[in-house]
N, C-alpha and C positions, 0 to 999 in steps of 0.2 A: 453614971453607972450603966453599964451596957443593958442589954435585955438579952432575951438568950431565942433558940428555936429547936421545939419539940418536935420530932416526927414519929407520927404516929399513927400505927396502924389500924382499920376499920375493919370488920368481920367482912369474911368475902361471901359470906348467907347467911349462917344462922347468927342471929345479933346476941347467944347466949356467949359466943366465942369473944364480945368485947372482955378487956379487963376492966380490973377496979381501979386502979391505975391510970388504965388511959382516960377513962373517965375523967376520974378526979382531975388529970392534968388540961384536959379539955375546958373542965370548968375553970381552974386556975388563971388560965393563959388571957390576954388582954385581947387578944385575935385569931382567929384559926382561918387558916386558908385553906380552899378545898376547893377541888377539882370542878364540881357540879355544887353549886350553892343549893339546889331542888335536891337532890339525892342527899346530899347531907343532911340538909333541913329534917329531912324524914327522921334520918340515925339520930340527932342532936335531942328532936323530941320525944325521942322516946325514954331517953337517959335522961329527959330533963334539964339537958344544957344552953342556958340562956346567952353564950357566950357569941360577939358578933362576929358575922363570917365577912369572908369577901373572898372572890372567885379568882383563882391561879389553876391555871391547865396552861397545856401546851402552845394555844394560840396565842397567852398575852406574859406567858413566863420570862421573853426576853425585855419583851416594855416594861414590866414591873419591878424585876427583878432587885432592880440599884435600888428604890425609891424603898423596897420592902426592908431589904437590910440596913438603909440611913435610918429607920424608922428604930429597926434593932438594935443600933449604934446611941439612939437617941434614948434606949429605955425599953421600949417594947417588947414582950414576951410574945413569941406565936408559934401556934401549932400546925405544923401542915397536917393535911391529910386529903388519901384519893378517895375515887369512890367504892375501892373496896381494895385491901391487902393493906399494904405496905409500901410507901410512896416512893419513888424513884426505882422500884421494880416492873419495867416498860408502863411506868407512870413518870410524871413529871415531879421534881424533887432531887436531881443531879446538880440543877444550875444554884439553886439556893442555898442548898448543903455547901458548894463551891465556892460560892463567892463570900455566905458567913466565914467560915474557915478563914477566908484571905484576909478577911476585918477581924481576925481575931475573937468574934460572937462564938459563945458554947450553943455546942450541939448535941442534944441526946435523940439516939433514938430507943424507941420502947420497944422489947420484942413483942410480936403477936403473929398476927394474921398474916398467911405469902400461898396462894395454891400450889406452889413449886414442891413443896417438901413434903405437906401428904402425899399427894401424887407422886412421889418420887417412891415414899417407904412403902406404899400400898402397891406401886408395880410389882412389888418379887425382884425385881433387877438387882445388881450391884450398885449400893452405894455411899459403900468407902472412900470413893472419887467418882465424881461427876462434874458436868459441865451445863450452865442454864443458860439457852440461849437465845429466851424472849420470842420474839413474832419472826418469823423468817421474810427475806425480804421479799417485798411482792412479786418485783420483774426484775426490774435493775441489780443486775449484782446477784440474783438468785443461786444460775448454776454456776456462777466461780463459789459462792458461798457452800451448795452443798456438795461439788468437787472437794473443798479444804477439808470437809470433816469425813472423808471416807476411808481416812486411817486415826479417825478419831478412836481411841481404846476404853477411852471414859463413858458412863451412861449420860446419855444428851436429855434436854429437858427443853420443850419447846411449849409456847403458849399457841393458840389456834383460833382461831374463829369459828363457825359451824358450816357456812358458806365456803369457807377454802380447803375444811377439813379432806374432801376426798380428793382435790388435787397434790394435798399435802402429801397424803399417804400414797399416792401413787409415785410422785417425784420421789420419796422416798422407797419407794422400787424399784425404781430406777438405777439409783444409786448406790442405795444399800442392799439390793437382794431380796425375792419376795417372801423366803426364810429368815429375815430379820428378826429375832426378839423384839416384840415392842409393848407399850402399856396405853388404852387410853381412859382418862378420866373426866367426866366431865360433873358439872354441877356442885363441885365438891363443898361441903359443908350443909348444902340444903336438900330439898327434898325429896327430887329427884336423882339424887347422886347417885353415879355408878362406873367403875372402871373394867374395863374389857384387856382380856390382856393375851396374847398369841402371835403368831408371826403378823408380817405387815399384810400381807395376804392375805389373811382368815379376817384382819380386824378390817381392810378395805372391805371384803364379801360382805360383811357384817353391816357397816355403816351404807353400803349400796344398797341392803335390804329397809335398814333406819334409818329413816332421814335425821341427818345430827340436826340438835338444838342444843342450845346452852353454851359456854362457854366450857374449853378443852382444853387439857394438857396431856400432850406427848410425851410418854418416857421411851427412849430410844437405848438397846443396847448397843457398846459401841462394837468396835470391832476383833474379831480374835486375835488373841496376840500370837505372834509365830512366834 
């Protein structure tokens, strides 16, 4: 009889946001894979989950891959999970989902925890339709990249760093106009959470007076429709 694979999502700060659910399925499962074995170790004990880990992130996701799902083929139940969200959201968790799939292995995933969606309802922006488009790329590819989206009409949604955040918002004055609508949020769920929200121009002034810390997300309005 096959085994199956759970993905499941981790609170992205405060650990009241885990479920009962995910919980439970954590303890259930025969194995959980997780991004950081040290980071999870911390979440696991605090919920009391004695379940054994073993480490999948993006440097050994394509070595392990086969051998994780003959294992699911063979019986095995496992749970992925990142170090925080919801896995395969610019986390690792694309290729396993993929290749269970191909072997016919059931796949659930559990809704919970994604920074993308608060952040998105707590902009003000529109979003009826939107567009999430993870880390923007560093060099290669960058300005064809945010050439394509400058008749984007949808709200864009971008993940950030702290260190690239004010070249972010500058490129995106470039492109988009220093009158842009935009939203930034960072910290979300924990303690220092807070979102700024104004043209790209008031929010660059803003973060050139504070130096960004934490991790960010971008809501970008997209463009007027003629």
């Amino acid at each position: 009889m096959k085994g199956k694979l759970f993905i499941v999502p981790t609170p992205i700060g405060n650990l009241k946001d885990m479920t009962f659910r995910a919980v439970e399925v954590l303890k259930d499962v025969d194995l959980i894979l997780a991004e950081d074995t040290r980071t999870s170790g911390k979440l696991l004990k605090h919920f009391e989950i004695d379940t054994p880990q073993r480490s999948y992130h993006k440097f050994n996701e394509h070595k392990t891959v086969d051998q994780l799902v003959e294992q699911m083929e063979n019986g095995t139940v496992m749970a992925l999970i990142s170090d925080a969200g919801t896995p395969a959201i610019s986390d690792p968790g694309y290729l396993i989902v993929h290749k269970a799939i191909e072997k016919e292995i059931p796949v659930e995933t559990l809704p919970g925890a994604t920074a993308f969606v608060p952040a998105l309802v707590n902009s003000g922006l529109p979003a009826e339709s939107f567009v999430f488009l993870g880390f923007l790329p560093v060099k290669k590819g960058r300005k064809t990249f945010l050439e394509n989206l400058q008749d984007e009409k949808r709200t864009m949604i971008f993940y950030e760093s702290p260190h690239k955040l004010l070249k972010t918002l500058k490129d995106f004055i470039s492109y988009f106009g220093a009158d842009r609508r935009a939203s930034v949020s960072r910290e979300i769920s924990k303690l220092y959470e807070e979102t700024h929200r104004g043209s790209l121009q008031e929010l660059l002034d803003y973060f050139e007076q504070k130096k960004p810390k934490g991790e960010f997300v971008i809501v970008l309005s997209g463009a007027q429709k003629k």
